[in-house]
VEXMI-733183 format. One record per residue: residue in one letter; z, y, x of N, C-alpha, C, O in turn. Coordinates in steps of 0.2 Angstrom, whole numbers, plus 5000, padded with zeros to 4 digits. Example, Ala and Ser with C-alpha at 12.3 -4.5 7.8 and 13.67 -1.06 7.14 Angstrom:
BEGIN
<site kolro="A" n_Z="5039" n_Y="4972" n_X="5066" ca_Z="5039" ca_Y="4978" ca_X="5062" c_Z="5039" c_Y="4984" c_X="5066" o_Z="5042" o_Y="4983" o_X="5071"/>
<site kolro="S" n_Z="5035" n_Y="4989" n_X="5064" ca_Z="5036" ca_Y="4995" ca_X="5068" c_Z="5039" c_Y="5000" c_X="5064" o_Z="5040" o_Y="5006" o_X="5067"/>
***
This chain:
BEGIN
<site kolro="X" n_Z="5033" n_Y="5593" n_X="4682" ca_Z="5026" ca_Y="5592" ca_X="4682" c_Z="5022" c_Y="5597" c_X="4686" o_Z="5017" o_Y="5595" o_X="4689"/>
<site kolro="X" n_Z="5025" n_Y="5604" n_X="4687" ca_Z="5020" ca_Y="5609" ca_X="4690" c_Z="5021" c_Y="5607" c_X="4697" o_Z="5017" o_Y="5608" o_X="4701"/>
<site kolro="X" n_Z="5027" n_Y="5604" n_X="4700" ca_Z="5029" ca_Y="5603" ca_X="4707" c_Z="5024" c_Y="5598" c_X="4710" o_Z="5021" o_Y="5598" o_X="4716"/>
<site kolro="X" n_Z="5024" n_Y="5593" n_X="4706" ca_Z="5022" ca_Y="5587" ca_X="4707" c_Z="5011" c_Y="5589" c_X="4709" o_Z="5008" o_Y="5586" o_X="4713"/>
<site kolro="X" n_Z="5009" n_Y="5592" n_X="4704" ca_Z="5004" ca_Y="5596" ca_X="4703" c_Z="5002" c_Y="5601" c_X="4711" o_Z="4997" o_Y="5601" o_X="4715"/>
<site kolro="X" n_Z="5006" n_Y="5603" n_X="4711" ca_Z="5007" ca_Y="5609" ca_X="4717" c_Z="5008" c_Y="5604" c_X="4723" o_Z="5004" o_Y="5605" o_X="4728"/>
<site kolro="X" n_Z="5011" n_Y="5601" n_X="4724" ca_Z="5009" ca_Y="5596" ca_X="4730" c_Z="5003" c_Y="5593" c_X="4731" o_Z="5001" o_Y="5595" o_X="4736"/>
<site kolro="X" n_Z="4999" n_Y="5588" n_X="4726" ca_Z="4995" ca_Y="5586" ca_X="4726" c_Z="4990" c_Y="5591" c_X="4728" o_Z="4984" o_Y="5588" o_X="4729"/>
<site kolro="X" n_Z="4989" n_Y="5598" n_X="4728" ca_Z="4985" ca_Y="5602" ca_X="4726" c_Z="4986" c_Y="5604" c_X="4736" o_Z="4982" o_Y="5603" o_X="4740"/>
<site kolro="X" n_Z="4992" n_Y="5605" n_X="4738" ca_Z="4992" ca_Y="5606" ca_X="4745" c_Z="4990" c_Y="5601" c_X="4748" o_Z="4986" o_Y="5602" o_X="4753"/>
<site kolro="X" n_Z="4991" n_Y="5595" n_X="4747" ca_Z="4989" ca_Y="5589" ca_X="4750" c_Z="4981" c_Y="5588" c_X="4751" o_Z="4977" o_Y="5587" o_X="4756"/>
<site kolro="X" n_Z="4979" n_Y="5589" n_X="4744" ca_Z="4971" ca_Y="5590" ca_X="4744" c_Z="4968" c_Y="5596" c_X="4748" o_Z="4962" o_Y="5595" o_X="4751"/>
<site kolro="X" n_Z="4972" n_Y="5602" n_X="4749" ca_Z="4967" ca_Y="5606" ca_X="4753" c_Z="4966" c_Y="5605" c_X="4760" o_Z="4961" o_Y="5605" o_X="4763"/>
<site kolro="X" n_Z="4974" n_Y="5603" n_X="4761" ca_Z="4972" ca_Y="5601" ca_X="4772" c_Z="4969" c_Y="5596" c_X="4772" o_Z="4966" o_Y="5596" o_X="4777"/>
<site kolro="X" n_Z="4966" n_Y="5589" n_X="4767" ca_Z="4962" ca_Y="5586" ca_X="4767" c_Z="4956" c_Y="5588" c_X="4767" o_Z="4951" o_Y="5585" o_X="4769"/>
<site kolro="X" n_Z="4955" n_Y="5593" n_X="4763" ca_Z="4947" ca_Y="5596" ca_X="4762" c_Z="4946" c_Y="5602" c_X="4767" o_Z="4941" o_Y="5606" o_X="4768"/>
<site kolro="X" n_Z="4953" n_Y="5602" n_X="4773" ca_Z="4951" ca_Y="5608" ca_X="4779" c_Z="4949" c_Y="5604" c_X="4785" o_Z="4945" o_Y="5606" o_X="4789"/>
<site kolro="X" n_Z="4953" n_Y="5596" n_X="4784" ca_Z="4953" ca_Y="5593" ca_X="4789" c_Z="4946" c_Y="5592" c_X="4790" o_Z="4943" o_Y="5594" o_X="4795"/>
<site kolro="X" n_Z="4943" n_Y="5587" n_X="4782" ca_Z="4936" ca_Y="5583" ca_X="4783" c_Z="4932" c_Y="5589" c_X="4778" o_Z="4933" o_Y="5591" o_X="4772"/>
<site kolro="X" n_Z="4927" n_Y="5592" n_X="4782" ca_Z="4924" ca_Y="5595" ca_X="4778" c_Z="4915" c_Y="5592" c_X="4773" o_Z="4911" o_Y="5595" o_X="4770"/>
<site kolro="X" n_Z="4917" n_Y="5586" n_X="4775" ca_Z="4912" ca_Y="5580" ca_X="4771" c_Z="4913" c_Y="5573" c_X="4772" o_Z="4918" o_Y="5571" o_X="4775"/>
<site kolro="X" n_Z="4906" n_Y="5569" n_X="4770" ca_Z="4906" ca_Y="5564" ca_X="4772" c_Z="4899" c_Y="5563" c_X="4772" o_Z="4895" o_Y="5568" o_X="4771"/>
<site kolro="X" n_Z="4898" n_Y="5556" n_X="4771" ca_Z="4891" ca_Y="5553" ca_X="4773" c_Z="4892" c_Y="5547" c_X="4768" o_Z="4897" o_Y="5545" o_X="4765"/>
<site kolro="X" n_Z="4883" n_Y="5544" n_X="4766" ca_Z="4885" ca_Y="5539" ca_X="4765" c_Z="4876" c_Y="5536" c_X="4762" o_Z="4872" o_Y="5540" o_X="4761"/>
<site kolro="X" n_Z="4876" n_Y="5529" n_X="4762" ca_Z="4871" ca_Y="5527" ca_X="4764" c_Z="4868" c_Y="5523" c_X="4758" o_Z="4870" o_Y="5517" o_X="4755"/>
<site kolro="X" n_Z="4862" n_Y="5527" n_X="4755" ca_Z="4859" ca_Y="5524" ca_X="4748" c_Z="4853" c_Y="5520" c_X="4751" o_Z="4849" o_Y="5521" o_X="4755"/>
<site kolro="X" n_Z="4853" n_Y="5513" n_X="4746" ca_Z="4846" ca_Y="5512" ca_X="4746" c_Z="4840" c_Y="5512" c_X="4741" o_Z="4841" o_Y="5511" o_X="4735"/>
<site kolro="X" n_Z="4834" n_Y="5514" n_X="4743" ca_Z="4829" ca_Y="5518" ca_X="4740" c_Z="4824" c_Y="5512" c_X="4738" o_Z="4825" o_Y="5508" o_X="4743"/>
<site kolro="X" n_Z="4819" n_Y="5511" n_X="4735" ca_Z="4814" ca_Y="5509" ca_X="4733" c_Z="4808" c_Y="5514" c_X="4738" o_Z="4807" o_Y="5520" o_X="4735"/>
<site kolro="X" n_Z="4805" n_Y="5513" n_X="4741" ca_Z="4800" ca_Y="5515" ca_X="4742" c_Z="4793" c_Y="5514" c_X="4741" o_Z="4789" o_Y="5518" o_X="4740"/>
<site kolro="X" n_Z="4792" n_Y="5508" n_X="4742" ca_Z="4786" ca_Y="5504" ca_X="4736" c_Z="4788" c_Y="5498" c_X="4730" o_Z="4791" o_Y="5493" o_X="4731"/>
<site kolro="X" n_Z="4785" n_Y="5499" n_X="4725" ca_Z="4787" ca_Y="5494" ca_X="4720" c_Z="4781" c_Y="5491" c_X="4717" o_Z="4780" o_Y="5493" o_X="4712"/>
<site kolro="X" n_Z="4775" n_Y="5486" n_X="4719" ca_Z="4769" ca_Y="5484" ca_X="4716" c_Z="4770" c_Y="5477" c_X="4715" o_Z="4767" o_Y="5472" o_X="4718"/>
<site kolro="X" n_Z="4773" n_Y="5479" n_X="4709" ca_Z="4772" ca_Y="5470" ca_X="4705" c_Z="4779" c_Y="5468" c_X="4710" o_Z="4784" o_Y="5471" o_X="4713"/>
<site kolro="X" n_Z="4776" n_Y="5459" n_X="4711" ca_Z="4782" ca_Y="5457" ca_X="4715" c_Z="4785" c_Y="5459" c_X="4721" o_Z="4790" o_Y="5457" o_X="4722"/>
<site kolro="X" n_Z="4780" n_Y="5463" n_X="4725" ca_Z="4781" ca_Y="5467" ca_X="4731" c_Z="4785" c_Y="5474" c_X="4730" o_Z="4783" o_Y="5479" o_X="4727"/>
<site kolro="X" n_Z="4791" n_Y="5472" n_X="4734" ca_Z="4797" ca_Y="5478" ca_X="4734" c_Z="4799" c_Y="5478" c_X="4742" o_Z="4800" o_Y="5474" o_X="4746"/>
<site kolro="X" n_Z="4798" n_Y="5485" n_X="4742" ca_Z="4798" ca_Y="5489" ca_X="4750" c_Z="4805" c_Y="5494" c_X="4749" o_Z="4804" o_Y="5500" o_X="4747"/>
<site kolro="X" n_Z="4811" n_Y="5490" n_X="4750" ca_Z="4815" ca_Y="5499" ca_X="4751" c_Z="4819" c_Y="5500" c_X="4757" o_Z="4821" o_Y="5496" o_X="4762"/>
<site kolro="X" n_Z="4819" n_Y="5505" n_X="4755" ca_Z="4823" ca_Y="5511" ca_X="4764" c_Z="4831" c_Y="5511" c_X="4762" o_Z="4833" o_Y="5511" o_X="4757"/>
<site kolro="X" n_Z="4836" n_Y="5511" n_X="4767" ca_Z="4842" ca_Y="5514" ca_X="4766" c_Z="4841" c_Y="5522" c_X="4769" o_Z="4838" o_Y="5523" o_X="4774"/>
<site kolro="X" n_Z="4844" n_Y="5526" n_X="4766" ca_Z="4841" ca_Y="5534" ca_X="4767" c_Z="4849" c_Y="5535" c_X="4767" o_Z="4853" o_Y="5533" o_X="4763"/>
<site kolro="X" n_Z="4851" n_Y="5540" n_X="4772" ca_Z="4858" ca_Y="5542" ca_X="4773" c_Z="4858" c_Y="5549" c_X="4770" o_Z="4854" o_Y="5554" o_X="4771"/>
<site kolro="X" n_Z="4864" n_Y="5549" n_X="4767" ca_Z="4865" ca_Y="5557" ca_X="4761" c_Z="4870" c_Y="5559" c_X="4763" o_Z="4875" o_Y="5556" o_X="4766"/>
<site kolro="X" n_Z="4870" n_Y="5567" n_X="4762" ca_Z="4879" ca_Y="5568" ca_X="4767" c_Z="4880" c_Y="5574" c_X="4761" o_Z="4876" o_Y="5577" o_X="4758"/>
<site kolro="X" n_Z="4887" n_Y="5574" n_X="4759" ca_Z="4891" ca_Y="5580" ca_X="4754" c_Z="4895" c_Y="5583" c_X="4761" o_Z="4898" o_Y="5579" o_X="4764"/>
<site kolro="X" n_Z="4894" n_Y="5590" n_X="4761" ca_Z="4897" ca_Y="5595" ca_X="4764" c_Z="4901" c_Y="5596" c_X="4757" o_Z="4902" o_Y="5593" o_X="4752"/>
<site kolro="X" n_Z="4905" n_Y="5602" n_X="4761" ca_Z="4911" ca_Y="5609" ca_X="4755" c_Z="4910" c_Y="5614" c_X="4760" o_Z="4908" o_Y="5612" o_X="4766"/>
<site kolro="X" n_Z="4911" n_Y="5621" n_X="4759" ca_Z="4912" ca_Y="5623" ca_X="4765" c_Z="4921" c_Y="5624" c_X="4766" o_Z="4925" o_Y="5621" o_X="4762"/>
<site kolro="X" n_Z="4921" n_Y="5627" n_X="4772" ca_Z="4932" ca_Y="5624" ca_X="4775" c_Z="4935" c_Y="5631" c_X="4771" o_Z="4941" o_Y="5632" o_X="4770"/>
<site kolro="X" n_Z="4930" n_Y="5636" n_X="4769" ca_Z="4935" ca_Y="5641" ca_X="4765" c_Z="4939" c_Y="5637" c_X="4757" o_Z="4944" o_Y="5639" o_X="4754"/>
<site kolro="X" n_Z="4934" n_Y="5632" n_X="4755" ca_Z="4936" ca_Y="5628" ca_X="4750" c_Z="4942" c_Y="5624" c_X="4750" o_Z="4946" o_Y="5623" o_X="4745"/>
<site kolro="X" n_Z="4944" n_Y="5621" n_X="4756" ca_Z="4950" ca_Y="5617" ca_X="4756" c_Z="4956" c_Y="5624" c_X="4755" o_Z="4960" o_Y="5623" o_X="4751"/>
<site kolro="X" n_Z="4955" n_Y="5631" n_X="4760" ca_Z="4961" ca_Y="5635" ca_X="4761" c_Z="4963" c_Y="5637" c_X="4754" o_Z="4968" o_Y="5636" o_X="4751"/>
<site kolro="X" n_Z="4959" n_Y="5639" n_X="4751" ca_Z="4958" ca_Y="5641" ca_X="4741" c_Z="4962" c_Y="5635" c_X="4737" o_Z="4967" o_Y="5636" o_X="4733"/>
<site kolro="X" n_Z="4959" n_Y="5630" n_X="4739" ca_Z="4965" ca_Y="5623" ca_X="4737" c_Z="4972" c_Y="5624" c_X="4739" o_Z="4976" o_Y="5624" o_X="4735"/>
<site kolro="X" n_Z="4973" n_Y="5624" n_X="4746" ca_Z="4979" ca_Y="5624" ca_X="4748" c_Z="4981" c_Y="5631" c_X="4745" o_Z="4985" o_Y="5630" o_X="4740"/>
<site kolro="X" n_Z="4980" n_Y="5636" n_X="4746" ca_Z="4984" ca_Y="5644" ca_X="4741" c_Z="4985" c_Y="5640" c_X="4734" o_Z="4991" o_Y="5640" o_X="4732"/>
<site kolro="X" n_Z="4981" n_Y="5639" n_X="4732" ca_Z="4980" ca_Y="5636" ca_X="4724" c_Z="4988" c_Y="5633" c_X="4723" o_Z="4993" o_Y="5635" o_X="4719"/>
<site kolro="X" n_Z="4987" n_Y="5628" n_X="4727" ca_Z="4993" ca_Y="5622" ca_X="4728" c_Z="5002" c_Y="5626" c_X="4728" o_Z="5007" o_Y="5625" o_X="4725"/>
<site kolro="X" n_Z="5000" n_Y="5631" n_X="4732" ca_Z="5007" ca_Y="5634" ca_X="4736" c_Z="5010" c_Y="5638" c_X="4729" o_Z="5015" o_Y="5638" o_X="4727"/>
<site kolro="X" n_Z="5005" n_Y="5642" n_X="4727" ca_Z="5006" ca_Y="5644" ca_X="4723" c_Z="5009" c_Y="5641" c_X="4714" o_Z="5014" o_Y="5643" o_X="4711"/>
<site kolro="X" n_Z="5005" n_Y="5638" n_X="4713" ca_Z="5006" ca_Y="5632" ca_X="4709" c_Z="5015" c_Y="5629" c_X="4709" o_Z="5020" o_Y="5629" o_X="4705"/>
<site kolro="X" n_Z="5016" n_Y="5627" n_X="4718" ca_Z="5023" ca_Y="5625" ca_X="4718" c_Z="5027" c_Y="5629" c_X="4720" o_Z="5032" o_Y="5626" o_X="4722"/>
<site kolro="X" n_Z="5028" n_Y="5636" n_X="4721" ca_Z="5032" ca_Y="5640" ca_X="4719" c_Z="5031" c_Y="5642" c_X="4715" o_Z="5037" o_Y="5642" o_X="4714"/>
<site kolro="X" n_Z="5028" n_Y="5644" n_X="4709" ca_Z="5029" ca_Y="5646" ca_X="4701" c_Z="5033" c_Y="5641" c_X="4699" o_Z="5038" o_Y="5643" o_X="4695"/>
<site kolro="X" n_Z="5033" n_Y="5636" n_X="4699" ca_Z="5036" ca_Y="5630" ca_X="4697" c_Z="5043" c_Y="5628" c_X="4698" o_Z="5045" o_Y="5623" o_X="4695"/>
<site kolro="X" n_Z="5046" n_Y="5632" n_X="4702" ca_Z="5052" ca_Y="5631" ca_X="4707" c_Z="5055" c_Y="5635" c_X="4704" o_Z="5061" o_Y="5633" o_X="4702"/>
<site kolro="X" n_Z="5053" n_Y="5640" n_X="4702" ca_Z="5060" ca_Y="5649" ca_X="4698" c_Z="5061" c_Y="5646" c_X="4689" o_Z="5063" o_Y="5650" o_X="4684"/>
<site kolro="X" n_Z="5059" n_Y="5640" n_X="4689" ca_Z="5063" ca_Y="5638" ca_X="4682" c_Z="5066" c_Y="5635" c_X="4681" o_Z="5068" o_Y="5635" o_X="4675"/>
***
């Protein structure tokens, strides 16, 4: 279980060093009067910073070596 755990966890951090966010595209109401509806698509982005992914991958490495001397 720790090995399996310990992979997933390296796996996840070169993915969170590779992409450091992403993007994506909400639609908003802008006006609402009665029948009359005016909305916007308004683009929203989540960062991480990239020291985040390395912490994950240590996490990871560590996690699947403690798991292995049993």
């Amino acid at each position: 279980m720790g090995r399996s755990i310990g992979i997933i966890l390296i796996v996840l951090g070169i993915v969170l060093l590779v992409w450091t966010g992403f993007t994506y595209t909400k639609k908003e109401k802008v006006i609402d009067a009665g029948p009359i509806q005016v909305s916007a698509d308004k683009e929203k982005s989540v960062n991480w910073p990239p020291y985040a992914g390395g912490i994950v991958l240590i996490a990871g490495v560590i996690v699947f070596l403690g798991s292995r001397k049993k």
